[in-house]
SEBA-299880 format. One record per residue (C-alpha): residue number from 1; residue in three letters; x, y negated, z. Coordinates in Angstrom, 3 decimals, decimal comma, always signed. Layout:
% SEBA-299880
<nr NUM rest ALA east X north Y up Z>
...
//
This chain:
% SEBA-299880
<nr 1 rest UNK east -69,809 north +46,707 up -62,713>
<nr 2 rest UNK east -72,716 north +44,402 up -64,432>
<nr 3 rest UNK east -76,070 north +45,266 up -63,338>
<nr 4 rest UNK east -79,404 north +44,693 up -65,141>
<nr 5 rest UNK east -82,950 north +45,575 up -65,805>
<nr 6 rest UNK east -86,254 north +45,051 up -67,356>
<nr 7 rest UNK east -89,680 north +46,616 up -67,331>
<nr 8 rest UNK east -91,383 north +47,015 up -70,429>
<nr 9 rest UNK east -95,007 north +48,918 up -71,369>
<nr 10 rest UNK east -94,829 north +51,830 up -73,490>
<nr 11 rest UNK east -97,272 north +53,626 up -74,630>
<nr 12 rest UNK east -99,076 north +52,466 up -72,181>
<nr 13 rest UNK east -97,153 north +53,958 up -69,344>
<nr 14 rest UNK east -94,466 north +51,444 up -67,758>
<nr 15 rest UNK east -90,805 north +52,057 up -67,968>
<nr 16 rest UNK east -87,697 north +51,257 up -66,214>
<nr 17 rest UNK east -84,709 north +50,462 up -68,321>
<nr 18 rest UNK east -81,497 north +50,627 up -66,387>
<nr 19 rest UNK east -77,859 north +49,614 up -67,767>
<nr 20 rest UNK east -74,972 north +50,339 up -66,143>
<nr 21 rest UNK east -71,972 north +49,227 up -67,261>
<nr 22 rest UNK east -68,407 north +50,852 up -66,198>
<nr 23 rest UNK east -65,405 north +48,913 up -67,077>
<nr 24 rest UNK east -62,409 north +50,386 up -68,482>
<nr 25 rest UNK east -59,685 north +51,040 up -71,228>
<nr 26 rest UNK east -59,659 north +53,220 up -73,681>
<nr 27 rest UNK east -56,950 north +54,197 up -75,830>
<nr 28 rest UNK east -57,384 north +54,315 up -79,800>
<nr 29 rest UNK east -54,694 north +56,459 up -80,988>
<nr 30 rest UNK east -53,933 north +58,031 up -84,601>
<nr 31 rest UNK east -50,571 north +59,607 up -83,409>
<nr 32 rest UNK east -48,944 north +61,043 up -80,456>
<nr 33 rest UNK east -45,184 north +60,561 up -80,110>
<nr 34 rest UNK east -43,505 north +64,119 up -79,948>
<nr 35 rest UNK east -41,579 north +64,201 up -75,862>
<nr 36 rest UNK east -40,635 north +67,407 up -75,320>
<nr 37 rest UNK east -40,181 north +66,963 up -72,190>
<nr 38 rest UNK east -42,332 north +65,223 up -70,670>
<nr 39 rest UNK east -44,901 north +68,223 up -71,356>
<nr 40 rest UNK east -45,703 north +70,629 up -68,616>
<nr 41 rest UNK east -47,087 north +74,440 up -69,201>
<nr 42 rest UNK east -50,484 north +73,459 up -67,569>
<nr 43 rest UNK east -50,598 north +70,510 up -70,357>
<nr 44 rest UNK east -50,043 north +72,550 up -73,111>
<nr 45 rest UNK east -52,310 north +75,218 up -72,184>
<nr 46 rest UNK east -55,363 north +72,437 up -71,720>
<nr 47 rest UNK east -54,167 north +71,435 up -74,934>
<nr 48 rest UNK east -54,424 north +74,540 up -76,522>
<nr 49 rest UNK east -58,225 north +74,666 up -75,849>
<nr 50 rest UNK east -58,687 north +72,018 up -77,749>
<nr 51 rest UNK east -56,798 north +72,921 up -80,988>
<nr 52 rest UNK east -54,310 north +70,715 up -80,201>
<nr 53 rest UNK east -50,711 north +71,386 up -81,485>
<nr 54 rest UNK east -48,590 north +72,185 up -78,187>
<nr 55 rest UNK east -45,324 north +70,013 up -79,239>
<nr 56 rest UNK east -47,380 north +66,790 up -78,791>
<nr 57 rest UNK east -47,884 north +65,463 up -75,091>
<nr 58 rest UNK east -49,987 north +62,726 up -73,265>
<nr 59 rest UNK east -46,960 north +60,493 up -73,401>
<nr 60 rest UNK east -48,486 north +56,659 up -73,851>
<nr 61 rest UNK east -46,244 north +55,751 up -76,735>
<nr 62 rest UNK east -47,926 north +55,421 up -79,585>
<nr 63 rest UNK east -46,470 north +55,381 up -83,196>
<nr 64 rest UNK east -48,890 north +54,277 up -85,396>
<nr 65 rest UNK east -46,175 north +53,876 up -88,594>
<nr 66 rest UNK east -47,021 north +56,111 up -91,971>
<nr 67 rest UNK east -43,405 north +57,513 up -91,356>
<nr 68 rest UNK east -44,565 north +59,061 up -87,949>
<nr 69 rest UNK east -47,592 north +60,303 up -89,308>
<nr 70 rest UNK east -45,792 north +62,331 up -91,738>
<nr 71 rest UNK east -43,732 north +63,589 up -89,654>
<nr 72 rest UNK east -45,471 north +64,825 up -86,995>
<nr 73 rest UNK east -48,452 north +65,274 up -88,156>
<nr 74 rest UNK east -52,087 north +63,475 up -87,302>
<nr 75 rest UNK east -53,894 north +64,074 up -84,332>
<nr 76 rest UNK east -57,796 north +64,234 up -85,225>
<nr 77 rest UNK east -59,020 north +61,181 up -83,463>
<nr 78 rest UNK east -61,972 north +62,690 up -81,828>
<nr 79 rest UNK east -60,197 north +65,121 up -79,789>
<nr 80 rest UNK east -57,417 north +62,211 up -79,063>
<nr 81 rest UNK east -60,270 north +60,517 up -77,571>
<nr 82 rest UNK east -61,162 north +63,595 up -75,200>
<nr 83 rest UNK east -57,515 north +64,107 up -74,192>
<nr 84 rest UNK east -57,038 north +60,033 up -73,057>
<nr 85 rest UNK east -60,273 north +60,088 up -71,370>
<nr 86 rest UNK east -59,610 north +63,131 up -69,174>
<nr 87 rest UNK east -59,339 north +61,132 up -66,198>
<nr 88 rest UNK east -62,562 north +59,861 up -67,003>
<nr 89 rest UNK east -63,637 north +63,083 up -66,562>
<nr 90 rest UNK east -61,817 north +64,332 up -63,906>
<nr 91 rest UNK east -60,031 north +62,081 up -61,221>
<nr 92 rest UNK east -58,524 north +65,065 up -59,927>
<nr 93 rest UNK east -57,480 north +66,438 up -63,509>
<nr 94 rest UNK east -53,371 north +66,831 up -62,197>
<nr 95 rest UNK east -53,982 north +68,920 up -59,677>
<nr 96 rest UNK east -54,932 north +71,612 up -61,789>
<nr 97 rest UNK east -58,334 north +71,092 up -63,869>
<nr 98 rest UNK east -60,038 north +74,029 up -65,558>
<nr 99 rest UNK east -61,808 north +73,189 up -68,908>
<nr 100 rest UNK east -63,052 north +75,032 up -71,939>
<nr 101 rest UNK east -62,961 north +73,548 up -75,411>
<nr 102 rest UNK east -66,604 north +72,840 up -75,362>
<nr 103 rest UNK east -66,365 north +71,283 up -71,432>
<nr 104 rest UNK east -64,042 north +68,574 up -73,106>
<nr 105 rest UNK east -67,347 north +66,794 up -74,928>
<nr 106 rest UNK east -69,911 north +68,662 up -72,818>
<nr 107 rest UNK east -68,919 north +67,242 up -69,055>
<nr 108 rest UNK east -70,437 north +64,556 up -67,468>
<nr 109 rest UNK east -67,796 north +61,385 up -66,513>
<nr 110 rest UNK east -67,260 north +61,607 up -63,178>
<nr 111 rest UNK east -68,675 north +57,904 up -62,425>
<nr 112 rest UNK east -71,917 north +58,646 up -64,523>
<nr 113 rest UNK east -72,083 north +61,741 up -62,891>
<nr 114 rest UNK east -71,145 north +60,167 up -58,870>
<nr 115 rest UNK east -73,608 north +57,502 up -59,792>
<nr 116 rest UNK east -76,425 north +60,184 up -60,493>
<nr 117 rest UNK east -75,541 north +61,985 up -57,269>
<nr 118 rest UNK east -76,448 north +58,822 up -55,541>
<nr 119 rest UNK east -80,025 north +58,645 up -57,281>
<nr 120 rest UNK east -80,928 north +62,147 up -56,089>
<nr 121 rest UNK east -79,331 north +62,163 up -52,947>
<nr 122 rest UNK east -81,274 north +59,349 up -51,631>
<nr 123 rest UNK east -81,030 north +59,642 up -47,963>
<nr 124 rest UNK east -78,918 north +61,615 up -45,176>
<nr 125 rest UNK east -81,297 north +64,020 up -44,583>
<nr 126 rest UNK east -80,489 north +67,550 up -45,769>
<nr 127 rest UNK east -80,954 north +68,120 up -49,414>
<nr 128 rest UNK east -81,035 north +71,430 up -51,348>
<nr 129 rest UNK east -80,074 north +70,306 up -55,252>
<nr 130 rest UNK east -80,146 north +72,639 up -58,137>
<nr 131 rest UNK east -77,829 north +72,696 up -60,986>
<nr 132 rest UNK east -79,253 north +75,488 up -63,631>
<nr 133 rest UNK east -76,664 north +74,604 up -66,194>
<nr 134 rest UNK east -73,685 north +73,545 up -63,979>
<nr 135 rest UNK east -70,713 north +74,293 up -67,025>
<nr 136 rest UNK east -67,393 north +73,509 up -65,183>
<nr 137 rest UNK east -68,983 north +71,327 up -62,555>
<nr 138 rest UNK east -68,619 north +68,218 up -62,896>
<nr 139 rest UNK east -71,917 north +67,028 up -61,334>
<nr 140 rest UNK east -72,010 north +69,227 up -58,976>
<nr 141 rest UNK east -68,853 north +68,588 up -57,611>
<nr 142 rest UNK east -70,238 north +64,780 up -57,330>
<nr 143 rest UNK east -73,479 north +65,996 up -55,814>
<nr 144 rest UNK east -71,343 north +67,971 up -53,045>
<nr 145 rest UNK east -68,632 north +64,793 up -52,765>
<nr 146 rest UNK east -71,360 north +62,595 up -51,904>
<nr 147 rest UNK east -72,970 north +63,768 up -49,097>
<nr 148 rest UNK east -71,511 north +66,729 up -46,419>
<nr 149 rest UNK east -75,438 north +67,455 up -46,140>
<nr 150 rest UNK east -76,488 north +68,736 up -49,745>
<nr 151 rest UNK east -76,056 north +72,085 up -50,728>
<nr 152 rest UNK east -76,046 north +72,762 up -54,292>
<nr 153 rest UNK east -77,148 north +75,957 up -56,177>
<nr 154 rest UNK east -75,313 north +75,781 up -59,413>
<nr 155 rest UNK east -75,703 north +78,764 up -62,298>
<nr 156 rest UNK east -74,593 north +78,665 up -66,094>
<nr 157 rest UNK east -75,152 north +81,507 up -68,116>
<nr 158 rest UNK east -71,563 north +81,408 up -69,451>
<nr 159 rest UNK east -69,851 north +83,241 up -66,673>
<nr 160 rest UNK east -66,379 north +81,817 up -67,817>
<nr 161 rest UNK east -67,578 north +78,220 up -67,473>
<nr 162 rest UNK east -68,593 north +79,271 up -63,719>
<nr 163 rest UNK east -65,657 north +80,334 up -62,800>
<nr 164 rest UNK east -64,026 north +77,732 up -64,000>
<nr 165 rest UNK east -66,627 north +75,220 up -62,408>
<nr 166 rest UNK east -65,673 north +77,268 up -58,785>
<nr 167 rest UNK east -61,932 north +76,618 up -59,086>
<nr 168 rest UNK east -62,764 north +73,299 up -60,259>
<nr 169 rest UNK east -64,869 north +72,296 up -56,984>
<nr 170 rest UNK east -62,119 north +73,861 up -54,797>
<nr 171 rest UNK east -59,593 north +71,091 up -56,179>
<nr 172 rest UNK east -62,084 north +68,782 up -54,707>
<nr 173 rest UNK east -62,681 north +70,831 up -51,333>
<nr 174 rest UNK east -66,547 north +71,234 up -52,123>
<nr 175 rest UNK east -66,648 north +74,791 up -52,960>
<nr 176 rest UNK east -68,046 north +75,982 up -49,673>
<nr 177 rest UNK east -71,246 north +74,196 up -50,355>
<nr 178 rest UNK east -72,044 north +75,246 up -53,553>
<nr 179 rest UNK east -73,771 north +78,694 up -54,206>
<nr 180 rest UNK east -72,633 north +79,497 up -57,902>
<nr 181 rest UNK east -74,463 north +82,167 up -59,905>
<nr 182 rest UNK east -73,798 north +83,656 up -63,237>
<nr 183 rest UNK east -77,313 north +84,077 up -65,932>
<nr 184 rest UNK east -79,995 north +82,659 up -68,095>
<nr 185 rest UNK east -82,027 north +79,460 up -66,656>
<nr 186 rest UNK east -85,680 north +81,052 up -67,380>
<nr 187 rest UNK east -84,679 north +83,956 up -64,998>
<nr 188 rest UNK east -82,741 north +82,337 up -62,660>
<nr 189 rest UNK east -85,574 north +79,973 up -61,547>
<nr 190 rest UNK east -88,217 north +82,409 up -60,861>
<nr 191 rest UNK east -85,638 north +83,817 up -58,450>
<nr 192 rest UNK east -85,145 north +81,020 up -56,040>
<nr 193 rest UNK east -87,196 north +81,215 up -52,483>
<nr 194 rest UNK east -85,983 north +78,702 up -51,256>
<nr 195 rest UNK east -87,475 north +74,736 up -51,035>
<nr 196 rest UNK east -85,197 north +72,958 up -53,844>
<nr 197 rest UNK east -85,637 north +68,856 up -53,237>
<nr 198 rest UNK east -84,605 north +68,351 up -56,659>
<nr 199 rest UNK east -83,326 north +69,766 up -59,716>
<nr 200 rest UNK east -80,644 north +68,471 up -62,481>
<nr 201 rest UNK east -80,787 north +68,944 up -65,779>
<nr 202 rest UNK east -77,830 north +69,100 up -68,449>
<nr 203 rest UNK east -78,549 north +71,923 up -70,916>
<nr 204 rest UNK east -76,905 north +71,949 up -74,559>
<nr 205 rest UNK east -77,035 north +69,080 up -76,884>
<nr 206 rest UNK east -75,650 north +71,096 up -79,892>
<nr 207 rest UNK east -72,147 north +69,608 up -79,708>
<nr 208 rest UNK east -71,259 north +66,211 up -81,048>
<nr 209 rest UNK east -73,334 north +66,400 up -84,192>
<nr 210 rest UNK east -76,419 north +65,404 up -81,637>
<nr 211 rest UNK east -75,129 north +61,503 up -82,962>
<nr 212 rest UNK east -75,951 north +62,523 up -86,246>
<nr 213 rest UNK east -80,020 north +62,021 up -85,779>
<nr 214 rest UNK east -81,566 north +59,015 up -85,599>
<nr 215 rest UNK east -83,913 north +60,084 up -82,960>
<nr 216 rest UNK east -82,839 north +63,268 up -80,783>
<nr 217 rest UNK east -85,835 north +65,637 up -80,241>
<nr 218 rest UNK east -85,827 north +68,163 up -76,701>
<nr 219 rest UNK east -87,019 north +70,677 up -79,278>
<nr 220 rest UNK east -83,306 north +69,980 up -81,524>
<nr 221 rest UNK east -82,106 north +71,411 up -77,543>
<nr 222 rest UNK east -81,566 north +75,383 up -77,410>
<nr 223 rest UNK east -82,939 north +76,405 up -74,993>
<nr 224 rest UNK east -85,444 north +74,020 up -76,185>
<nr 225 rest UNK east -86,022 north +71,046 up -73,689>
<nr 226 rest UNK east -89,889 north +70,940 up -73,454>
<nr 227 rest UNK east -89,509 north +74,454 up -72,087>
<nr 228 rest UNK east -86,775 north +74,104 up -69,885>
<nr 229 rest UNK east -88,578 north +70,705 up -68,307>
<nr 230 rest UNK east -92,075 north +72,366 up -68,177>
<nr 231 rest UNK east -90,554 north +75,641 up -66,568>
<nr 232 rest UNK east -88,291 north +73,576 up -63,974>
<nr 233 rest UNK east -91,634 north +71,694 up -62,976>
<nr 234 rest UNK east -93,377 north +74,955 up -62,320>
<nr 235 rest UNK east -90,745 north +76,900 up -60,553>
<nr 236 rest UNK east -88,676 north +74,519 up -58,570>
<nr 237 rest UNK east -89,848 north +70,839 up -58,544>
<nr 238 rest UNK east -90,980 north +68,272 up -60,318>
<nr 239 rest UNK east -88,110 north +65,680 up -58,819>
<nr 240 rest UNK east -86,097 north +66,248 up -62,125>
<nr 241 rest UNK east -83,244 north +64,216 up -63,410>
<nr 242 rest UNK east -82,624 north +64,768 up -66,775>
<nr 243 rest UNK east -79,285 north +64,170 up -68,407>
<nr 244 rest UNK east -79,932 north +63,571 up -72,299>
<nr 245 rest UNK east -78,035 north +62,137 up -75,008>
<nr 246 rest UNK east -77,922 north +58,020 up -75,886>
<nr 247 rest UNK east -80,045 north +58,722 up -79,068>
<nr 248 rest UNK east -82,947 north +60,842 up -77,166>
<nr 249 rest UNK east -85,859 north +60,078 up -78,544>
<nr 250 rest UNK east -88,224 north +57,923 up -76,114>
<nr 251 rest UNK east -91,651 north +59,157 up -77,464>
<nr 252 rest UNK east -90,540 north +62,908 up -76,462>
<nr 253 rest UNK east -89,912 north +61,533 up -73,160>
<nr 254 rest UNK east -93,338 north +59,736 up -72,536>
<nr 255 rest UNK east -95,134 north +63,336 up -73,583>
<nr 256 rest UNK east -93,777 north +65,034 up -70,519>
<nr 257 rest UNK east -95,926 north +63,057 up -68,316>
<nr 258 rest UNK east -99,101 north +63,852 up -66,946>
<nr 259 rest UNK east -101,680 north +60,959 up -65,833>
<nr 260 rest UNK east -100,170 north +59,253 up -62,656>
<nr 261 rest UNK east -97,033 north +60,512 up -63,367>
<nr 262 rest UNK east -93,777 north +57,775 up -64,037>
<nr 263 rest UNK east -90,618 north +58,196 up -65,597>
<nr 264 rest UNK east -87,261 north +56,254 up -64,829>
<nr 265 rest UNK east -85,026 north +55,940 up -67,788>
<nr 266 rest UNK east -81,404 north +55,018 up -67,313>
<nr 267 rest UNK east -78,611 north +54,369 up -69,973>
<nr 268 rest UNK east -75,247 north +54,547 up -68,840>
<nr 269 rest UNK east -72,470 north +52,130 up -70,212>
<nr 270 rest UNK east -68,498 north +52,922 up -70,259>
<nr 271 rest UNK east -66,673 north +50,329 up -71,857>
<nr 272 rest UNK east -69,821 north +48,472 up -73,462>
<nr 273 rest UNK east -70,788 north +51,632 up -75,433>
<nr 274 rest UNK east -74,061 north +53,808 up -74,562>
<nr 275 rest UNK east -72,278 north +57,274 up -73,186>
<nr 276 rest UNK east -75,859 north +59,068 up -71,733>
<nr 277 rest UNK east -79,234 north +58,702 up -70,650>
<nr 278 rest UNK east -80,460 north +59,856 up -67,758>
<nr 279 rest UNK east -84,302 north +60,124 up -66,847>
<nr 280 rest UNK east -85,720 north +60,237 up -63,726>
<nr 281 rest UNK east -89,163 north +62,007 up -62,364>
<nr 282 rest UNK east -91,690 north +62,661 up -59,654>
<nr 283 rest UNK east -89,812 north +61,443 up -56,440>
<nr 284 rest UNK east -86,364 north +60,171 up -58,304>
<nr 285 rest UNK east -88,000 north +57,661 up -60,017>
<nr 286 rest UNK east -88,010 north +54,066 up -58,509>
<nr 287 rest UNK east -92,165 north +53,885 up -58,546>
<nr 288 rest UNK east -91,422 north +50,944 up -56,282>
<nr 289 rest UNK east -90,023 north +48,628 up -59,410>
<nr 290 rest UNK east -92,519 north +50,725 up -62,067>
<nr 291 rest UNK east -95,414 north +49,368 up -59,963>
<nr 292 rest UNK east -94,408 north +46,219 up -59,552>
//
């Protein structure tokens, strides 16, 4: 892992630009090689969920030949990508995985995701961590691996994707210290008595067609992001981490901040390319290197 960083002024409020960068392969496939049996019932129903024809497996041969092509037809190289980088996303994804077909370009890599559990769960002091749109877990499964002293309140208003996200954190024996609840993130808030030390945010990009602006607005968000930061500020703290897409728009960013107030910005690497950016407020944010 290369590690680097710069501060730069911004409208004239200073920034920390963080890049991370995760090694590893990735596999650029056009065509899977039909093995019959090499493909298990748990593989083909994963597969299923993400349209993909149930006679192909996650062999590593490769048969790249127009003659192969035509006769077993071409994988769409997008969801290709999603299937060889499920380990990516799930270390654990053998021993029985749940995902929707959304999850598969929705869930945070587990390393991005450990590395952001290590930003917010600074110390070993008891930490309460919210996780208001927790999908199938894959942060908060991180947030709970990380430390045997966080407890994590995680909600989604899919109740599907919760479920799933339960039997997910039971494959990595965190379960018991995760409260999961099913409903939408403006009521759920308002509902919490409890002291939260910090909350995470990963709401709805709009599916891949987020690369398609230039400049990603919180507003292009639904529910939009403005309100979802503003209304996490209010209700449960303002120690936010924010998990946003490469092509966020930095101006958006710098609006959310009140005089005094600092932002940490993060962009996380995998392979050389920009996968997510994550930014960091109130107590999250290194005001230590911003200051300096």
């Amino acid at each position: 892992m290369k590690l680097a960083y710069c501060l730069s002024p911004r409208c004239g409020k200073l920034y920390s630009y963080w890049f991370f960068l995760f090694m590893d392969k990735e596999s650029n496939c056009e065509s899977i090689e039909i093995i019959a049996d090499e493909i298990s019932e748990q593989e083909k129903a994963v597969m299923k969920t993400m349209g993909l024809p149930s006679h192909f497996s996650s062999s590593k041969k490769y048969d790249k030949s127009k003659k192969k092509q035509q006769q077993h037809g071409k994988v769409k190289k997008s969801l290709c990508k999603y299937w060889h980088q499920r380990y990516r996303l799930f270390s654990r994804f053998d021993q029985g995985i749940k995902l929707d077909k959304e999850s598969w370009y929705s869930v945070t890599p587990e390393m991005i995701a450990l590395h952001i559990a290590s930003r917010c769960v600074k110390d070993d002091n008891y930490r309460v961590i919210m996780d208001p749109f927790c999908g199938v877990g894959g942060n908060i499964i991180q947030f709970a691996s990380f430390s045997k002293n966080v407890f994590i309140i995680a909600s989604d208003i899919d109740p599907k994707k919760v479920s799933m996200a339960k039997h997910n954190a039971s494959i990595y024996d965190v379960s018991h210290r995760i409260a999961f609840m099913v409903g939408d993130f403006f009521n759920i808030i308002k509902t919490i008595k409890i002291h939260v030390d910090c909350i995470f945010l990963s709401p709805p990009w709009g599916g891949p067609d987020y690369l398609k602006q230039d400049n990603y607005s919180l507003s292009s968000m639904t529910p939009d992001g403005f309100n979802i930061y503003n209304a996490a500020k209010k209700y449960i703290t303002p120690n936010i981490a924010f998990l946003l897409p490469r092509n966020i728009d930095r101006d958006d960013l710098n609006s959310l901040l009140q005089p005094g107030e600092f932002i940490e910005i993060e962009q996380n690497l995998i392979n050389d390319k920009p996968k997510t950016v994550t930014a960091y407020f109130g107590d999250l944010a290194k005001q230590d290197l911003l200051q300096s």
